[in-house]
C-alpha positions as CSV (number, residue, x, y, z in Angstrom):
1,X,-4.3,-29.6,0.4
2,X,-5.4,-32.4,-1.9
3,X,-9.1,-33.9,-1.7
4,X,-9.4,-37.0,-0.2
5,X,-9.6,-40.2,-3.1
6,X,-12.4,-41.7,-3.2
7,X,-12.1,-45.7,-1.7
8,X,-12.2,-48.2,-4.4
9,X,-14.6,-49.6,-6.2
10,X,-15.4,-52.9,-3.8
11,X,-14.1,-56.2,-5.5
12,X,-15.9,-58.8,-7.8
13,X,-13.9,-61.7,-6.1
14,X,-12.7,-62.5,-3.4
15,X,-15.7,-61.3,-1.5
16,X,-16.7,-65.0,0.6
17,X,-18.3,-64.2,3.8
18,X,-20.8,-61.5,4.4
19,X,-22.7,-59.9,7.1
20,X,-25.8,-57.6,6.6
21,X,-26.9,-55.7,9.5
22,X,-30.6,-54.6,9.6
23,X,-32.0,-54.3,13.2
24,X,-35.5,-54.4,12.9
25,X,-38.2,-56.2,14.3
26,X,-41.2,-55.2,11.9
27,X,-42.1,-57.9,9.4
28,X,-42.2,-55.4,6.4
29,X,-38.5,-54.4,7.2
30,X,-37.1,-57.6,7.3
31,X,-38.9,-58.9,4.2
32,X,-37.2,-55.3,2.1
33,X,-34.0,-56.8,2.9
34,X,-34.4,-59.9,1.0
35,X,-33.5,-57.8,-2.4
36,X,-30.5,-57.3,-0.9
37,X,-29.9,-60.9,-0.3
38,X,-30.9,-61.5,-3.9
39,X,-28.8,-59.0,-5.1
40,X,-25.6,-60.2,-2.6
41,X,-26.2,-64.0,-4.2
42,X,-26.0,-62.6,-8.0
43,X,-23.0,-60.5,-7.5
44,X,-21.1,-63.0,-5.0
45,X,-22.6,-66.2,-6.2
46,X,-20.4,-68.6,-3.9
47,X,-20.8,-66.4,-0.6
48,X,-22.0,-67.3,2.3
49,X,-24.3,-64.5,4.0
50,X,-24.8,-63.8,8.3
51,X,-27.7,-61.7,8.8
52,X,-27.9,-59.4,12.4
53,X,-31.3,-58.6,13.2
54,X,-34.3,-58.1,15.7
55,X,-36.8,-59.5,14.0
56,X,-39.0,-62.5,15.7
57,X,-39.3,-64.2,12.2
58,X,-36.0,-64.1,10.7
59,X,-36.3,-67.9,10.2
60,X,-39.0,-67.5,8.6
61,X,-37.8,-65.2,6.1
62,X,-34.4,-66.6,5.7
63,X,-34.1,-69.3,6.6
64,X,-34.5,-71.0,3.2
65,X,-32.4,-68.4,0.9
66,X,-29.6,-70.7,-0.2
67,X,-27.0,-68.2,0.8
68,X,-27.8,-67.6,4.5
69,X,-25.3,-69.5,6.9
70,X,-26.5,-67.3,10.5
71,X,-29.1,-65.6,11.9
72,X,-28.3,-63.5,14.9
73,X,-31.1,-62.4,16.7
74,X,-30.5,-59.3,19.0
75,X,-32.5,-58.1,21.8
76,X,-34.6,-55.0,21.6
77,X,-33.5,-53.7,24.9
78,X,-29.8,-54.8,25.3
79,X,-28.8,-53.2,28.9
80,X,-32.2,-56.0,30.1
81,X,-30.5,-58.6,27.7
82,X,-26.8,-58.2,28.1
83,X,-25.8,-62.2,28.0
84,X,-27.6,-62.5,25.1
85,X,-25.8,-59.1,23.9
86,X,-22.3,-60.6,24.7
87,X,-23.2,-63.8,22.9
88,X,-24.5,-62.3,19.6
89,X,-21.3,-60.0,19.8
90,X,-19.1,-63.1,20.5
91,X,-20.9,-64.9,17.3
92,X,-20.4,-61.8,15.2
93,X,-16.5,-61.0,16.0
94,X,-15.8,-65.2,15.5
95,X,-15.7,-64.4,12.1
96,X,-13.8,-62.2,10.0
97,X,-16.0,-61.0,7.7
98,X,-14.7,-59.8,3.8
99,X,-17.7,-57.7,3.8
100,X,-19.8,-56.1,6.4
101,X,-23.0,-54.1,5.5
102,X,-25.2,-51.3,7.2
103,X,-28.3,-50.8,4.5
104,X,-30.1,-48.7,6.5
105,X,-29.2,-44.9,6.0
106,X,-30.8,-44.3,9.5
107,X,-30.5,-47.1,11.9
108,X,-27.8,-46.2,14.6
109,X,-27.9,-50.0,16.1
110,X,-27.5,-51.0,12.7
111,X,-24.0,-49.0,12.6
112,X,-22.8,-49.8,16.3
113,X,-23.0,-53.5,15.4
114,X,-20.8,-52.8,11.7
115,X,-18.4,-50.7,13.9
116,X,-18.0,-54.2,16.3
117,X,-17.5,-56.6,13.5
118,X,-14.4,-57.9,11.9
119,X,-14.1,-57.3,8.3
120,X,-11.8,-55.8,5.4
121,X,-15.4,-53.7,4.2
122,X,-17.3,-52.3,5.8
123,X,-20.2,-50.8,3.7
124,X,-23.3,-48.3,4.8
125,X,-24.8,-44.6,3.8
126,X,-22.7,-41.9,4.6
127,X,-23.1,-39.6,7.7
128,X,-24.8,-40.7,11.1
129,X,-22.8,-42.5,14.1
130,X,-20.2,-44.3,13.4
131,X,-19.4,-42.9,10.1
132,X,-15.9,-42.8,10.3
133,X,-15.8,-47.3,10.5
134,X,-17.1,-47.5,6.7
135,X,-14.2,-48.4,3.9
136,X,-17.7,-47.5,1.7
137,X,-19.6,-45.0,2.9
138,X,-22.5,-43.8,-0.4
139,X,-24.5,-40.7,-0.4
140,X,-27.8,-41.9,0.1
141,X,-29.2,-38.9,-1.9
142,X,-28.1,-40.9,-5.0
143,X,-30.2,-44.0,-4.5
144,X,-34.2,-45.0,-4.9
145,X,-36.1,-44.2,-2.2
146,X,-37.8,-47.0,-1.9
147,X,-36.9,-48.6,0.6
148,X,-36.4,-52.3,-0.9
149,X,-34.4,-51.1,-3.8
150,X,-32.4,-48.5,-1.7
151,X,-30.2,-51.1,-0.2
152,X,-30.0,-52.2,-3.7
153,X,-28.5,-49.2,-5.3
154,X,-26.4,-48.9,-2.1
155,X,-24.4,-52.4,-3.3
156,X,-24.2,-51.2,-7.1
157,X,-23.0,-47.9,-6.1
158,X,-20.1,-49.8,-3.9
159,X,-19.5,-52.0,-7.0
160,X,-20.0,-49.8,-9.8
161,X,-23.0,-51.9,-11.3
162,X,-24.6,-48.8,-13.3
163,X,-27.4,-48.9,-16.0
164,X,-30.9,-50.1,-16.0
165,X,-30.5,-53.8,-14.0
166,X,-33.5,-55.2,-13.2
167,X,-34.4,-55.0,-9.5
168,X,-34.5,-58.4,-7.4
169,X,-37.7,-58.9,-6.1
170,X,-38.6,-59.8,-2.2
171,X,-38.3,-63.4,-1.8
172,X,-38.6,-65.4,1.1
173,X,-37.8,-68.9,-1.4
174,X,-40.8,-70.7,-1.6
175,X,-40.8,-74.0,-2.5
176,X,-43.1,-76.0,-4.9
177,X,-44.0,-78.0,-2.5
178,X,-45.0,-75.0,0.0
179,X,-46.9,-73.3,-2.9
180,X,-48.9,-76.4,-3.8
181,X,-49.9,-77.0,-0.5
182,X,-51.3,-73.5,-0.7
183,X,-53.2,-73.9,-3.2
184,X,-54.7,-76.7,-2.2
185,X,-55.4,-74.8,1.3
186,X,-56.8,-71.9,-0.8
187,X,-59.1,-74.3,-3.1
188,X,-60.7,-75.8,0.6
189,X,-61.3,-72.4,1.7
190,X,-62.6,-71.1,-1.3
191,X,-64.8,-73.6,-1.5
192,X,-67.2,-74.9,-4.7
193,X,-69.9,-73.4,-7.0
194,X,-70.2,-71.1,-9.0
195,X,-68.0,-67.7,-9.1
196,X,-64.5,-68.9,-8.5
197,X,-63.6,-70.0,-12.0
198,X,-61.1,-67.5,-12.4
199,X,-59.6,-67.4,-8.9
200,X,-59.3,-66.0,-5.7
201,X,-58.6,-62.7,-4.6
202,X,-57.3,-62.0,-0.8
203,X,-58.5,-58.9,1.4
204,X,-56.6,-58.1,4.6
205,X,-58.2,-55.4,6.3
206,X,-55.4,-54.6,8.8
207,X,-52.9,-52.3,9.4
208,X,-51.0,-50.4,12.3
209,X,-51.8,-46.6,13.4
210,X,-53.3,-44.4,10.6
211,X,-52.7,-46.9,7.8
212,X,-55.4,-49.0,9.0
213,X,-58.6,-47.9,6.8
214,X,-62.3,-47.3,9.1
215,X,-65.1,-49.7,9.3
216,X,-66.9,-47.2,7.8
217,X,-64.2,-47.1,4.7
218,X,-64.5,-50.7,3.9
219,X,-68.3,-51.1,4.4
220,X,-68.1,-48.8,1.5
221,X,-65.4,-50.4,-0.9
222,X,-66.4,-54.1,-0.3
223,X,-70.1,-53.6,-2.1
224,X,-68.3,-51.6,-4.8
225,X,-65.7,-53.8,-5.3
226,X,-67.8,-57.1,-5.4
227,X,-69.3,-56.7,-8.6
228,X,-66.0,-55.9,-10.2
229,X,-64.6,-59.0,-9.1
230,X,-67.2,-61.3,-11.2
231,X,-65.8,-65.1,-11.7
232,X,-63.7,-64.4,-8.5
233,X,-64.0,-65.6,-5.0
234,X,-62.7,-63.5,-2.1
235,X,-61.1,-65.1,1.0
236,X,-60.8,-62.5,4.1
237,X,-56.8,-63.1,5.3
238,X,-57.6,-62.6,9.1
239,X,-54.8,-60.9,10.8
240,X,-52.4,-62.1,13.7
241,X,-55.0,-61.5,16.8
242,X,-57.1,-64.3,15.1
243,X,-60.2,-62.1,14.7
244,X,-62.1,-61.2,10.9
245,X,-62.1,-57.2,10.9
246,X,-64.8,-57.6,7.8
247,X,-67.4,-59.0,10.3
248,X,-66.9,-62.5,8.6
249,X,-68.7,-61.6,5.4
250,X,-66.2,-64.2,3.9
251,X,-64.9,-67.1,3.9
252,X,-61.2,-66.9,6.1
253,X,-57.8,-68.1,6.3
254,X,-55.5,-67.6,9.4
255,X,-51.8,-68.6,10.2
256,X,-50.0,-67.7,12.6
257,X,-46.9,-69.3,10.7
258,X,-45.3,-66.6,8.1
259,X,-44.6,-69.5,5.9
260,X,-48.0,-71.0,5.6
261,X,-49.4,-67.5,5.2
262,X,-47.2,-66.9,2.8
263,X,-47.7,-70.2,1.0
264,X,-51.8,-68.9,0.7
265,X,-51.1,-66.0,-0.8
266,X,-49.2,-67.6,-3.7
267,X,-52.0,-69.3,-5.1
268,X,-54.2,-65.9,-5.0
269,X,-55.5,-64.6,-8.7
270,X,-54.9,-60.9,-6.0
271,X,-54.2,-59.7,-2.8
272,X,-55.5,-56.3,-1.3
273,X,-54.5,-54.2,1.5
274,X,-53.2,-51.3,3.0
275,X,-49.4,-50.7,3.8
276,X,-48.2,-53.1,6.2
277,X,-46.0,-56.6,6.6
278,X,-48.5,-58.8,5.2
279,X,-48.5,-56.9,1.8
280,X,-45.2,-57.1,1.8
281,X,-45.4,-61.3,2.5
282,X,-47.3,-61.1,-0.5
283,X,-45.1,-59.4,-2.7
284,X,-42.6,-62.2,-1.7
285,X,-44.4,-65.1,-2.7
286,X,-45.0,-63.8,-6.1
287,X,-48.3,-62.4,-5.6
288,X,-49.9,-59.2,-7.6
289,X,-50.5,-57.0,-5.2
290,X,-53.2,-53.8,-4.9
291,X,-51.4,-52.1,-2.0
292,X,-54.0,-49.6,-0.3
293,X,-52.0,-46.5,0.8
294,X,-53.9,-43.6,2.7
295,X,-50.8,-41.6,4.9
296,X,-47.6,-43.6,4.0
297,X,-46.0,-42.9,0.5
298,X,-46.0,-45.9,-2.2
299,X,-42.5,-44.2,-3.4
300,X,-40.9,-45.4,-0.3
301,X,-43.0,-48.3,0.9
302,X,-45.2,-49.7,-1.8
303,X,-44.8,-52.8,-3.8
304,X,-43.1,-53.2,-6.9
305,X,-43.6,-55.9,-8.7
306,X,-44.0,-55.8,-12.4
307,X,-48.0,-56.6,-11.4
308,X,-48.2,-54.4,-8.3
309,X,-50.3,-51.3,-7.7
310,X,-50.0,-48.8,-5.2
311,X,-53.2,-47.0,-4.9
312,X,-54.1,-43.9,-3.7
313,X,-57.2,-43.6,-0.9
314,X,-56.8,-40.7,0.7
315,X,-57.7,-39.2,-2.4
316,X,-59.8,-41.2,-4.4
317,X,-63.2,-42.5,-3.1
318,X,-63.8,-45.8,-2.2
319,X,-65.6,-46.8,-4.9
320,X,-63.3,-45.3,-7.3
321,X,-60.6,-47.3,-5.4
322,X,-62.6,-50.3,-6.1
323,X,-62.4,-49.5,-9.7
324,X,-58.5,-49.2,-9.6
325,X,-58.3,-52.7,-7.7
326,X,-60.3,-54.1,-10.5
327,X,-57.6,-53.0,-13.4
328,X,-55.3,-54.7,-11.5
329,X,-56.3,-58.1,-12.2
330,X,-55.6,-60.1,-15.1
């Protein structure tokens, strides 16, 4: 019995209308898809891409990527939602897609919706549910593991696209405009006087479960890291619930809007925090970025920039953490 062939390499033409599916609601997730995006635009450069996804702020994030057409926003419980179900599904199969992708190697919803579309490919990591509906189906073994790039290397592995690329950043497409009103925002926060001549750096001081670093951590870091940051002003990013978690020991900035927020942290000389959405926001808006990671691995999360850090707390002091913030400024 002969093994099966291996499916084709997927085409560099040809390929017009796309469809990623990536059903999640957290804001870090849906910003690591945006390489993808990046990635979809240089290798199809005239295609137009639908994105399927739970998020709240998909807009947000997509919304001005040239090559975006639809957003479909699914419900997180579909049996409470099912009009809104059978509308999505409606929007989805109205289109005959040339290429459908799954970039998760774990998300089952991700793979039901794939299964439902139309499309001549149908691309996604191998194994799971649904398996048997991918025309691509790429051993996930074989690709980063972080978890912006992995989606990456799953396209390049599809289209053959070997050797050392460079990998696309997160982007959410800022415009000039959006980045100079930022600045300006930053420059009234910040304030005047002495000790901002070379900048501002950003601290948010939030994150979910055990990522979130104690009180008692950062009233140890913030007096060690303040005298490494001479000529710099910092600006506290206060988080979604509108309250300072540094018991306002600086000057703040709060937006509900990811946009705005993410306009802010354009015009920061460095942002710090631990693992979470809002370090990833930054990454997207062109930010260095001193991530602070204390139970989540920087190999799969972290940020990658060419001036990104992922540092180590869990087994470095706070003060020595201070020091390694400091080496990643300018």
């Amino acid at each position: 019995m002969k093994p099966p062939q291996a499916p084709a390499l997927l085409p560099a033409s040809g390929i017009h209308r796309i469809l990623v599916c990536r059903v999640t609601k957290s804001l870090g997730n849906t910003l690591l898809v945006t390489p993808l995006i990046r990635e979809l635009q240089a290798l199809y450069p005239g295609a137009e891409i639908d994105v399927l996804t739970r998020s709240g702020v998909a807009g947000e994030v997509f919304g001005a990527l040239f090559p975006v057409r639809g957003i479909f926003r699914v419900p997180g419980r579909a049996f409470a939602h099912p009009l809104q179900v059978l509308g999505n599904l409606r929007r989805v199969r109205a289109t005959t897609y040339d290429l459908v992708i799954d970039p998760s190697p774990r998300s089952g919803t991700g793979r039901l919706w794939l299964s439902l579309a139309r499309a001549r490919f149908k691309l996604g990591f191998a194994g799971g549910s649904h398996a048997g509906q991918l025309t691509h189906a790429i051993a996930v073994e074989g690709c980063s593991a972080h978890f912006g790039k992995q989606s990456v290397d799953l396209l390049r592995a599809a289209t053959g696209r070997a050797g050392e690329l460079p990998w696309p950043p997160l982007d959410i497409g800022l415009g000039q405009r959006e980045r100079d009103a930022g600045r300006s925002a930053l420059a009234r926060i910040a304030g005047d006087g002495p000790g901002g001549e070379k900048g501002v750096v950003g601290i948010f001081a939030n994150a979910t479960g055990h990522k979130r670093h104690s009180s008692d951590w950062w009233n140890r870091f913030l007096p060690a890291l303040e005298p490494q940051l001479k000529g710099y002003r910092i600006v506290e990013i206060v988080p979604a619930f509108g309250r300072s978690l540094l018991d306002d020991r600086y000057r703040a900035f709060y937006a509900s809007d990811i946009r705005k927020l993410a306009s802010v942290l354009s015009g920061l000389a460095l942002y710090v925090s631990a693992d979470c959405g809002v370090m990833h926001l930054a990454c997207a808006a062109g930010t260095p970025v001193a991530g602070l990671f204390n139970v989540s691995d920087p190999a799969n999360w972290g940020p990658y920039g060419p001036r990104d850090a992922g540092i180590d707390t869990a087994g470095n002091s706070p003060e020595r953490v201070a020091e390694l913030v400091r080496g990643c400024l300018p």
